[in-house]
C-alpha positions in Angstrom: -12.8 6.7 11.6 -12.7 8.9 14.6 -9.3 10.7 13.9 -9.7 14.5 14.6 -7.9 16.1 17.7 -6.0 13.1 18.2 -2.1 12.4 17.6 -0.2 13.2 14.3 2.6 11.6 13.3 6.2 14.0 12.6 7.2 11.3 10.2 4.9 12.8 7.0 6.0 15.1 4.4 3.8 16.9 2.0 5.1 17.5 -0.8 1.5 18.1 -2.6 0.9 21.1 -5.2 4.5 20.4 -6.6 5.2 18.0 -9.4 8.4 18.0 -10.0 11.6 15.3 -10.9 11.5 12.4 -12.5 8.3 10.3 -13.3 7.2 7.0 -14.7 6.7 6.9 -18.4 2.9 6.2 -19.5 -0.6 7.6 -19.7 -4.1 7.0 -20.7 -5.2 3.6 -21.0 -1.0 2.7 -20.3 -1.1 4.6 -17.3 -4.4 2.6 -16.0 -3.1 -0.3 -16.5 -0.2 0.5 -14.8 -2.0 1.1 -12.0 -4.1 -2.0 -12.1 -1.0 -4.6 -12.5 1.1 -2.4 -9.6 -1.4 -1.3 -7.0 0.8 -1.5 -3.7 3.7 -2.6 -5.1 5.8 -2.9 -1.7 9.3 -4.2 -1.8 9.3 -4.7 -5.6 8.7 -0.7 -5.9 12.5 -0.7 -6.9 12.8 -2.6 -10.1 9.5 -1.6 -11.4 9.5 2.1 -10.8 13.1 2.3 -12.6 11.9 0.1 -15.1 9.6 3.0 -16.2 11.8 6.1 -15.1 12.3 9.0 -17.6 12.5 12.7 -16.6 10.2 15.0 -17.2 10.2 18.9 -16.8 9.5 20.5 -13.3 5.3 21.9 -12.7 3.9 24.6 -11.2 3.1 25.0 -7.4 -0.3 25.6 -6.3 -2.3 26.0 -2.9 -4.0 22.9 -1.6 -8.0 22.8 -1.0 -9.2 23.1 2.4 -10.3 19.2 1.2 -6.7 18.2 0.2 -5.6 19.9 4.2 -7.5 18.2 6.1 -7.2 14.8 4.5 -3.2 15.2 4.3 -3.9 15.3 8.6 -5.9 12.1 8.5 -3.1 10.7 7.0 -1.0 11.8 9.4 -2.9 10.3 12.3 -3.2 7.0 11.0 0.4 6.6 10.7 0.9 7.9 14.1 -1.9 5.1 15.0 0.5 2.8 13.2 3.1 3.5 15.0 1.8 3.0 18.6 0.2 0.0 17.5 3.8 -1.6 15.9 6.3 0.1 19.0 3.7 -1.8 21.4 3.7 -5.2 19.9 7.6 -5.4 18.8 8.0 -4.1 22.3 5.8 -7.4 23.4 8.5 -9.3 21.5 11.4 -8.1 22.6 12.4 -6.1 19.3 12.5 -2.2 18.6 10.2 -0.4 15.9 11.5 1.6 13.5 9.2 4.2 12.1 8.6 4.3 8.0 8.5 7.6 6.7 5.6 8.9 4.5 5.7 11.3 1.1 2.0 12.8 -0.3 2.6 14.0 -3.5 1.0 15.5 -7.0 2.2 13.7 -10.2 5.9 13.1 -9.8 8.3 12.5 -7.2 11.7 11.2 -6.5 12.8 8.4 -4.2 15.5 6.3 -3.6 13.6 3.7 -5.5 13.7 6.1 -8.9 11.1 8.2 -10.0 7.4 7.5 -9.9 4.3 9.3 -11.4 0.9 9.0 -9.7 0.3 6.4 -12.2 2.1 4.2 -9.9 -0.7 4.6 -6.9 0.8 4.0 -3.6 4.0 2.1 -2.9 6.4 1.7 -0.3 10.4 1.9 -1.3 12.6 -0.1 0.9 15.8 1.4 -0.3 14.3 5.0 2.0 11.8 2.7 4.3 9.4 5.7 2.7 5.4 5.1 2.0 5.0 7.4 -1.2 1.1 8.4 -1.7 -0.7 10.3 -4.4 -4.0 10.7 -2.6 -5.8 11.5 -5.7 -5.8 7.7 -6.0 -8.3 6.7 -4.0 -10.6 9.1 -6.4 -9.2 6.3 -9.3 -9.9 3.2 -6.9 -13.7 4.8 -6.2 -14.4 5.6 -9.8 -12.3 3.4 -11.9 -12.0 0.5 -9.8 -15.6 0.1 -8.0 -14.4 0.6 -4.4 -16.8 2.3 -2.1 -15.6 6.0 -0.8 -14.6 6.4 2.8 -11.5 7.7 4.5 -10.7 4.1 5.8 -10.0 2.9 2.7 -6.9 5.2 3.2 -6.6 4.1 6.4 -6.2 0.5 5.0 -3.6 1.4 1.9 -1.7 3.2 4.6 -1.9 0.2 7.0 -1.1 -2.1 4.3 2.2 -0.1 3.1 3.0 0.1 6.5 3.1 -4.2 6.4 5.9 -3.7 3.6 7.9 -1.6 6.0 7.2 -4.7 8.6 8.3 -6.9 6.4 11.5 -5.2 5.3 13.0 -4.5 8.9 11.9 -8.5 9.7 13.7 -9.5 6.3 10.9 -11.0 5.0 11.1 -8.9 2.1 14.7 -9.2 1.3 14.1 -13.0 1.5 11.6 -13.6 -0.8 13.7 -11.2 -3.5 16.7 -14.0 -3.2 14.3 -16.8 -3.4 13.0 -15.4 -6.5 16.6 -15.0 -8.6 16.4 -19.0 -8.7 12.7 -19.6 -9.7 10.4 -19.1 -12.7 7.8 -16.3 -13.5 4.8 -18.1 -11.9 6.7 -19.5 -8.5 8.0 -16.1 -8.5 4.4 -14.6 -8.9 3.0 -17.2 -5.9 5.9 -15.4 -3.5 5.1 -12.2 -4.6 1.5 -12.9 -3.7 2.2 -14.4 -0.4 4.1 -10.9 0.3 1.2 -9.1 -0.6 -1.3 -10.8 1.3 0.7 -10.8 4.4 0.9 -7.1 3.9 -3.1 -6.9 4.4 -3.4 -9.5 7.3 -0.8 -6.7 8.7 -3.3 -4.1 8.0 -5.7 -6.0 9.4 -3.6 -6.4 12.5 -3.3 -2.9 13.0 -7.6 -2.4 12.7 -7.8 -4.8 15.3 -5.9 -3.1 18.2 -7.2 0.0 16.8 -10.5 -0.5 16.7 -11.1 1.9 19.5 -11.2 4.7 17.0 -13.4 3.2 14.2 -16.8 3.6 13.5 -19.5 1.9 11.7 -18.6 1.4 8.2 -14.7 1.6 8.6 -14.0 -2.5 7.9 -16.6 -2.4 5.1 -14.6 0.3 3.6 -11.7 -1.6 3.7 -13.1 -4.8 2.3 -14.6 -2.6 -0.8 -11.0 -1.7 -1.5 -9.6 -5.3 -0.8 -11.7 -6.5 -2.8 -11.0 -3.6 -5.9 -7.7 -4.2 -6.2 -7.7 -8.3 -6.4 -5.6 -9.5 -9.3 -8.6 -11.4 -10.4 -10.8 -8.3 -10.5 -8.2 -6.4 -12.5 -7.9 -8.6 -15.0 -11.6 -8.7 -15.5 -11.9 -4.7 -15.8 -8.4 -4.2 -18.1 -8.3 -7.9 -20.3 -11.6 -9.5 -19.7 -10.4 -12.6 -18.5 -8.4 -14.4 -15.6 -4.7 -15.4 -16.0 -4.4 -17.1 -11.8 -0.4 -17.7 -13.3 -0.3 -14.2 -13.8 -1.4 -13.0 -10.2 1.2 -11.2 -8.4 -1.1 -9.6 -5.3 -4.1 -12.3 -4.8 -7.3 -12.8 -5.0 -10.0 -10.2 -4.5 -11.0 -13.0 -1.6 -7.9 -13.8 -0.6 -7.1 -10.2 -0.1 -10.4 -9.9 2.4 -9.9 -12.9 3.8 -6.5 -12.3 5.3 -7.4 -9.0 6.3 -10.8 -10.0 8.4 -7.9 -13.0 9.8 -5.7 -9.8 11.0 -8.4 -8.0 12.0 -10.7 -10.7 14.1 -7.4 -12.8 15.5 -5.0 -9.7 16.1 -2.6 -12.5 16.4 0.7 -12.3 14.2 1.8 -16.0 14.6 -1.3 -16.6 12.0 0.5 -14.6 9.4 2.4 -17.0 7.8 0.5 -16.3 4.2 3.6 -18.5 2.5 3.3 -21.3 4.4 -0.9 -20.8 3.5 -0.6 -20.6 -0.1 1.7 -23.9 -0.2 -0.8 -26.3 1.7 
């Protein structure tokens, strides 16, 4: 992705080579798993991060790499990107953007959510409209979870947190949590995917009007890390076997397919992933 000299956003705060507050109990094989069942959580970062919450003593600071730097400002342009891409089309519609903050942090950090430990991967908390990113991650999803490397796989797990924040100020999220009080674990499970598929036809919303800035590669990158962190892919790499009642954040095709539909159409009104998953 072409990204250097170009806009930053104001809206991220590094709080890397500190590791301090409360975290999210686990490690090891727990921790991994963790990570597998709550890669990009979104509006359900609340109960599950508080779930897990126990405090833990404060670290040590340390200088960042010349490596961690410069990645830290690619982040910070692609949620800038984000953001002219989502002022520009609420603006279309009438409606005003509101810009979701963004934490990078080491191990531990606090949020209005509750704690959370990198074990968590990246999330988005509602309660602070905050994306929260361990960027050490992506390392995991590479090495652990088969993805290729590439900075646009960030690009897309920051595009993708940014479609919780969408769906929070529309009230899609806060809709689907309601629906869910009444309904059992697997009709809750099918909303909770439908949430997180819409989430990556938003990402793939965003890589179609900014396609101006990628480069060869960039969408393949993205699939690769789709595709890593389908539900049906997890459970093949942590159990060895497929549990669809059990899926919480689709397929690893559904995942690419309703980012390549955000990403060829660029047209929201083919978003409805709830109304999909019903026919």
């Amino acid at each position: 992705m072409k990204w250097k000299g170009r806009r930053k956003s104001s809206n991220v705060e590094d709080r890397r080579g500190s590791s301090k507050g409360k975290i999210a109990a686990g490690g090891g094989i727990i921790a991994l798993i963790f990570i597998a069942i709550q890669l990009f959580t979104g509006g359900d970062a609340t109960e599950i991060l508080n779930q897990f919450q126990e405090q833990a003593p404060a670290g040590e600071t340390r200088e960042l790499t010349a490596e961690e730097k410069e990645v830290g400002e690619f982040t910070k342009v692609v949620l800038a990107d984000t953001e002219d891409v989502w002022h520009q089309l609420f603006q279309q519609s009438g409606a005003r953007y509101e810009e979701p903050g963004m934490v990078l942090f080491s191990d531990a950090v606090n949020t209005a959510c509750g704690g959370a430990s990198a074990a968590a991967g990246p999330f988005y908390c509602p309660a602070d409209q905050t994306i929260y990113m361990d960027l050490r991650f992506f390392e995991e999803l590479r090495t652990r979870f088969g993805a290729e490397g590439g900075d646009f796989a960030i690009a897309y797990v920051i595009a993708h947190e940014v479609g919780h924040h969408i769906q929070t100020i529309l009230g899609t999220s806060g809709k689907v949590r309601q629906l869910q009080q009444n309904l059992n674990q697997r009709e809750s499970n099918e909303l909770s995917v439908a949430l997180e598929l819409q989430a990556d036809f938003y990402a793939g919303i965003w890589a179609h009007y900014n396609r101006e800035y990628l480069e060869g590669g960039d969408i393949q990158e993205a699939l690769s890390a789709a595709s890593a962190v389908g539900d049906d892919a997890i459970q093949r790499r942590t159990s060895g076997k497929v549990v669809p009642d059990a899926f919480t954040h689709g397929t690893s095709e559904q995942r690419m397919e309703w980012f390549m539909k955000g990403y060829r159409s660029g047209d929201l009104s083919r978003g409805d992933t709830f109304k999909q998953l019903a026919n």
